[in-house]
C-alpha positions as CSV (number, residue, x, y, z in Angstrom):
1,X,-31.2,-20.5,16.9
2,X,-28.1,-18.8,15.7
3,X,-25.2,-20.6,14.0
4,X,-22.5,-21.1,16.1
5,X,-18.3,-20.8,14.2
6,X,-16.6,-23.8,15.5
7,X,-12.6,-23.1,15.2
8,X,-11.2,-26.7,14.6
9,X,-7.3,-27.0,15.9
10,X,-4.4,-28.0,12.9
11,X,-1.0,-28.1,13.8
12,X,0.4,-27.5,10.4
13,X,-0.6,-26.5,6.6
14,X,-3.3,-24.4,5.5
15,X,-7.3,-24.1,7.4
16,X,-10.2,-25.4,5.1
17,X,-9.8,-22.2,2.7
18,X,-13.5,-22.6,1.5
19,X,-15.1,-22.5,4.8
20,X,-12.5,-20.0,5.9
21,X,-13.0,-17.4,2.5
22,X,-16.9,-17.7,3.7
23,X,-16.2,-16.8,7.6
24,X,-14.3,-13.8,5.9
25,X,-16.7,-12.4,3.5
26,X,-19.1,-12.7,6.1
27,X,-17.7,-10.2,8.2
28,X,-17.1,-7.7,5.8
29,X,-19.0,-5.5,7.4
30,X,-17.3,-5.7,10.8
31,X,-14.1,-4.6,8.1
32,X,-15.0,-1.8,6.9
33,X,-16.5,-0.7,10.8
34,X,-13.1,-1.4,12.1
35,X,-11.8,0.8,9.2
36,X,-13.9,3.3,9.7
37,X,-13.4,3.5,13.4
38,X,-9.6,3.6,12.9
39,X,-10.0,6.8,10.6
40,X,-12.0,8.5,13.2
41,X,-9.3,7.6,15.6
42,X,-6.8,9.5,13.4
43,X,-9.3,12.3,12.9
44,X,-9.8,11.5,9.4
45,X,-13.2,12.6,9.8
46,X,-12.4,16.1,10.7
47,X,-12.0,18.8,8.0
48,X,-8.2,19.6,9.8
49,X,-7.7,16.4,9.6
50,X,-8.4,15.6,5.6
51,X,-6.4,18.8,5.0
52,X,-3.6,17.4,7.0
53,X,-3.7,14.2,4.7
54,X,-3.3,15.7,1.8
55,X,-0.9,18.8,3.2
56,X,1.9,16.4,4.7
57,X,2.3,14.7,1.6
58,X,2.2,18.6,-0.5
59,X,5.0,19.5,2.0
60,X,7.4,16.8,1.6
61,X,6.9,17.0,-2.2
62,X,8.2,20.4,-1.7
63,X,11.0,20.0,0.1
64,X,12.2,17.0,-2.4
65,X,11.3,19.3,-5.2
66,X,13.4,22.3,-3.5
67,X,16.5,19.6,-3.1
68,X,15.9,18.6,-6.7
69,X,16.5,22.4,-7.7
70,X,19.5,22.6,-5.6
71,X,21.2,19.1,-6.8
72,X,20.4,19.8,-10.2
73,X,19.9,23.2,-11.2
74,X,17.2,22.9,-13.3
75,X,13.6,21.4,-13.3
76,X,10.3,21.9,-14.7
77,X,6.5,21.6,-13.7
78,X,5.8,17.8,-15.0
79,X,8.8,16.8,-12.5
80,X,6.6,18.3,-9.3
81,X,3.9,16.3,-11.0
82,X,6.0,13.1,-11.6
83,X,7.2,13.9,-7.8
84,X,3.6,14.4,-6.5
85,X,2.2,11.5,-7.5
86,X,4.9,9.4,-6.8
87,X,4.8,10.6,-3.8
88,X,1.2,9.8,-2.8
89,X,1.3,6.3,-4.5
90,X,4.7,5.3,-2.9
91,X,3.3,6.3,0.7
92,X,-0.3,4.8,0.1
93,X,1.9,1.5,-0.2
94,X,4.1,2.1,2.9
95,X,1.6,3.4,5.3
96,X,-0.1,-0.3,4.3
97,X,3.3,-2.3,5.0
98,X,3.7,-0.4,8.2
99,X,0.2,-0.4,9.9
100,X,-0.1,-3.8,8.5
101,X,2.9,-4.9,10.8
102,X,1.2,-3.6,13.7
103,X,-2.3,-4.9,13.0
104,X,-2.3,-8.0,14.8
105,X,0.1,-7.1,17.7
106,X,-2.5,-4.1,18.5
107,X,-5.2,-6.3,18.2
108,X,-3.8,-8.6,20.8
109,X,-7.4,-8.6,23.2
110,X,-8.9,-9.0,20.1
111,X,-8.1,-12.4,19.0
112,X,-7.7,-13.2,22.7
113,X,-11.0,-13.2,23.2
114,X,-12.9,-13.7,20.1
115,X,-13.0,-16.0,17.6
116,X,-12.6,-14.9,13.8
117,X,-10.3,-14.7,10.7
118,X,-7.4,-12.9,11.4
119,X,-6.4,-12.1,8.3
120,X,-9.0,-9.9,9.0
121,X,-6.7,-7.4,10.5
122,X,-4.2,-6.4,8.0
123,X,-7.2,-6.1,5.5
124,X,-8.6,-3.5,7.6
125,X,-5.5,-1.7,7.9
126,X,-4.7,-1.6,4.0
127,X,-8.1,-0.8,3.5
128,X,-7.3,2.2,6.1
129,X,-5.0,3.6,3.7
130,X,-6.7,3.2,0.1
131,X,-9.2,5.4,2.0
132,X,-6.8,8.2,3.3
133,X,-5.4,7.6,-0.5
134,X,-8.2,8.4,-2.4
135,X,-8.9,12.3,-1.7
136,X,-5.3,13.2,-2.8
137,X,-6.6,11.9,-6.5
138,X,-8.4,14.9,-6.2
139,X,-5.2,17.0,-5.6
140,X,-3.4,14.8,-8.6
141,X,-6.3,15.7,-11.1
142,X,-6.4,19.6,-9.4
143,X,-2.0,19.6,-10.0
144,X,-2.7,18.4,-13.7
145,X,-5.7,21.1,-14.2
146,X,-3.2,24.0,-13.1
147,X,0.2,22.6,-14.2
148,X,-1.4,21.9,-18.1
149,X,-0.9,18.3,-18.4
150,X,-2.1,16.1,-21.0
151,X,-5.8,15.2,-20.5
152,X,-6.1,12.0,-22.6
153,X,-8.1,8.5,-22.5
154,X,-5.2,6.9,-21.2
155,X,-6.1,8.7,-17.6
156,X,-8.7,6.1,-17.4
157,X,-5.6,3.3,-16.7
158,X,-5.4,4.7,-13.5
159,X,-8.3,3.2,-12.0
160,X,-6.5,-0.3,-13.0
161,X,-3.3,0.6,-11.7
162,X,-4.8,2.2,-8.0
163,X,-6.2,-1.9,-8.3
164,X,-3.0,-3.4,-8.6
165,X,-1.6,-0.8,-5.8
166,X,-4.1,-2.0,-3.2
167,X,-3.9,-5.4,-3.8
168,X,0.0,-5.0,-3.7
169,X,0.0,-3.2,-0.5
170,X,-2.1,-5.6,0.6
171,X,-0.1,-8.4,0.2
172,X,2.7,-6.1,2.1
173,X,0.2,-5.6,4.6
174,X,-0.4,-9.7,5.4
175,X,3.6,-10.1,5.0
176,X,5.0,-7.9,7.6
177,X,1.9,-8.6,10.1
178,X,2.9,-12.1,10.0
179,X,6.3,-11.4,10.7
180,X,6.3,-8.8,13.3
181,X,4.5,-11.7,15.3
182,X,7.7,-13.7,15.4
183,X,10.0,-10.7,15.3
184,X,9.3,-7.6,17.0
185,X,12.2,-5.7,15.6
186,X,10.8,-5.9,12.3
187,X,9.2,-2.2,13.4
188,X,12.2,-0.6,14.0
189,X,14.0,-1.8,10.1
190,X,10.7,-0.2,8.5
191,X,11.8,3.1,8.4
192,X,15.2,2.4,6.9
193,X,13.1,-0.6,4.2
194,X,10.4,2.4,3.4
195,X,13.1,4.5,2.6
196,X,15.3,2.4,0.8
197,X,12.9,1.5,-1.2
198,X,11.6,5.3,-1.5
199,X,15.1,5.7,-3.2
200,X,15.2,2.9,-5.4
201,X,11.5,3.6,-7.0
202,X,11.0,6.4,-9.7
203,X,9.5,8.6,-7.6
204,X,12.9,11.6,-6.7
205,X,13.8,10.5,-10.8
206,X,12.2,9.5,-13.5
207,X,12.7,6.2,-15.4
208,X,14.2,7.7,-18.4
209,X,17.3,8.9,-15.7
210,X,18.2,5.9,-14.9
211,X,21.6,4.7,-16.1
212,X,22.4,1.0,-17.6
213,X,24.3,0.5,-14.5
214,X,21.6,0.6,-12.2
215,X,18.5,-0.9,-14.8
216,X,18.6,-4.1,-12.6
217,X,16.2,-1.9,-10.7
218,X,13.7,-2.3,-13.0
219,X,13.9,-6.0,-12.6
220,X,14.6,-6.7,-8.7
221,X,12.6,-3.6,-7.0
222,X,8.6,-4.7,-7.2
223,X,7.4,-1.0,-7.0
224,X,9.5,0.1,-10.1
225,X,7.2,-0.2,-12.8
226,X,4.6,0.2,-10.6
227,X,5.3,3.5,-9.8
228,X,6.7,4.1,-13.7
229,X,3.4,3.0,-15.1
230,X,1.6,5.4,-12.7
231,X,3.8,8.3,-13.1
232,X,3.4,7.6,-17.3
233,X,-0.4,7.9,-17.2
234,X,-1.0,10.7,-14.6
235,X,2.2,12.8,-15.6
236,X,1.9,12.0,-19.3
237,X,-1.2,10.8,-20.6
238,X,0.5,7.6,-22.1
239,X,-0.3,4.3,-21.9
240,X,1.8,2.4,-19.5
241,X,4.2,-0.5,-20.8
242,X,2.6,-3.4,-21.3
243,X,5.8,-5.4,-19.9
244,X,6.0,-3.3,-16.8
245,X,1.9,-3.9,-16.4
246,X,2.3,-7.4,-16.5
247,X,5.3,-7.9,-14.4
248,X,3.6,-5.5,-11.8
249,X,0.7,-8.4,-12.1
250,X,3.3,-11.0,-11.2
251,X,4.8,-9.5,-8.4
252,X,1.5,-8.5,-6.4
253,X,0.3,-12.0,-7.3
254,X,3.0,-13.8,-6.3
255,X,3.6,-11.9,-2.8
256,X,-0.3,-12.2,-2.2
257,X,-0.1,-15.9,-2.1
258,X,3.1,-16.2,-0.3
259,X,2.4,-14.2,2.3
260,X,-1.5,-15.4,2.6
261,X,0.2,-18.5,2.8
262,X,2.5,-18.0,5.4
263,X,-0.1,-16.1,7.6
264,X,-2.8,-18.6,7.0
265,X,-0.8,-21.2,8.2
266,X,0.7,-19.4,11.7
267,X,-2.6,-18.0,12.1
268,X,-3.4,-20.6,15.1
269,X,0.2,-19.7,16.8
270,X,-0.3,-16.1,17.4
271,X,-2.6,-16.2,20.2
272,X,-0.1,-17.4,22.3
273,X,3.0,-15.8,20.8
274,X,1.2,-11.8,21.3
């Protein structure tokens, strides 16, 4: 006889987390399935489209590289490669925030009619996007090859950093999917958020251009040392700060809980709010 999930109504606060962690690991397969089949959907698993995920990102590099030239006049081949990686980092993140905010609106006849975890959904969909991310590290490593940058041991920090990116897009992810239940409209303002926040991360500039003015960035905007950290090991072969590491650990810890929190505890209201 097969065990039967019995989803026990609560009007407020948090679900048993232990029994609810163990519903969720237990259907980690159906996670990365549902993953899977949403890659096939956007013909990830064609060669045109792979080619297409790492040419759209190429292209727009190329155009903010070409208005680089024209603001500033000059330029060099480690700012493509700051601008490139930035780049592909920066939208790994926002593709997460804005198929998260969709994920459990589109799965509407989903939780409908079955019973599971729904925090279920926005995992799938940031896990959607670390796997479109991961084949332009072959592009990053193929830009350092030809452009001559440093090859040192401190390339190895990425694979920590790509870590701290998922789990912070993640956390974006759970966020937004929470509120887009309550507020529709949220979809509409993430265009202008993503590139707001696309101009307030080192990813058009480096750190080093920033003026005293405007270093409050550094401290308010989540993605700055992030994205600084990242652009110092793949661009330069240094070690990233250890301040901008460990504040990058605080903020992506810190959202994850609030927002786990705050979906966690709606959770029960979205069936009838979809």
């Amino acid at each position: 006889m097969s065990a039967i999930d019995v989803y026990e109504p609560f009007n407020r606060g948090l679900p048993p987390l232990k029994k609810y962690a163990k519903q969720l690991f237990g259907r980690r397969a159906f996670i990365a399935e549902f993953a899977k089949s949403e890659l096939r959907r956007q013909n990830f698993g064609s060669p045109l489209g792979q080619i297409w995920l790492v040419l759209n990102p190429l292209l727009l590099s190329a155009v903010y590289f070409l208005l680089i030239i024209i603001i500033s006049g000059q330029t060099d081949s480690a700012r493509y490669a700051h601008l490139t990686a930035g780049l592909f980092a920066f939208y790994m993140i926002t593709n997460s925030i804005t198929a998260g905010a969709k994920s459990v609106t589109a799965g509407g006849r989903l939780i409908l009619n079955s019973a599971f975890p729904r925090i279920m959904l926005p995992i799938a969909a940031s896990v959607v996007e670390l796997f479109k991310f991961i084949p332009t590290l072959i592009v990053l490593f193929a830009i350092h090859i030809i452009l001559g940058l440093p090859i040192t041991f401190a390339l190895f920090w990425a694979i920590p950093l790509i870590f701290i990116f998922y789990i912070f897009s993640l956390a974006c992810a759970i966020l937004f999917s929470c509120i887009n239940v309550y507020f529709r409209d949220i979809q509409n303002l993430l265009p202008y958020l993503t590139r707001t926040l696309l101009y307030l991360s080192p990813v058009l500039y480096e750190s080093s251009a920033l003026t005293e003015k405007l270093s409050i960035l550094k401290t308010i905007n989540p993605l700055y040392p992030m994205l600084d950290s990242w652009s110092r090991v793949m661009v330069k072969g240094e070690l990233p700060f250890a301040a901008d590491v460990f504040q990058s650990l605080i903020w992506t810890l810190a959202l994850l809980a609030i927002s786990s929190y705050l979906f966690l505890s709606r959770e029960r209201e979205f069936a009838v709010r979809i």
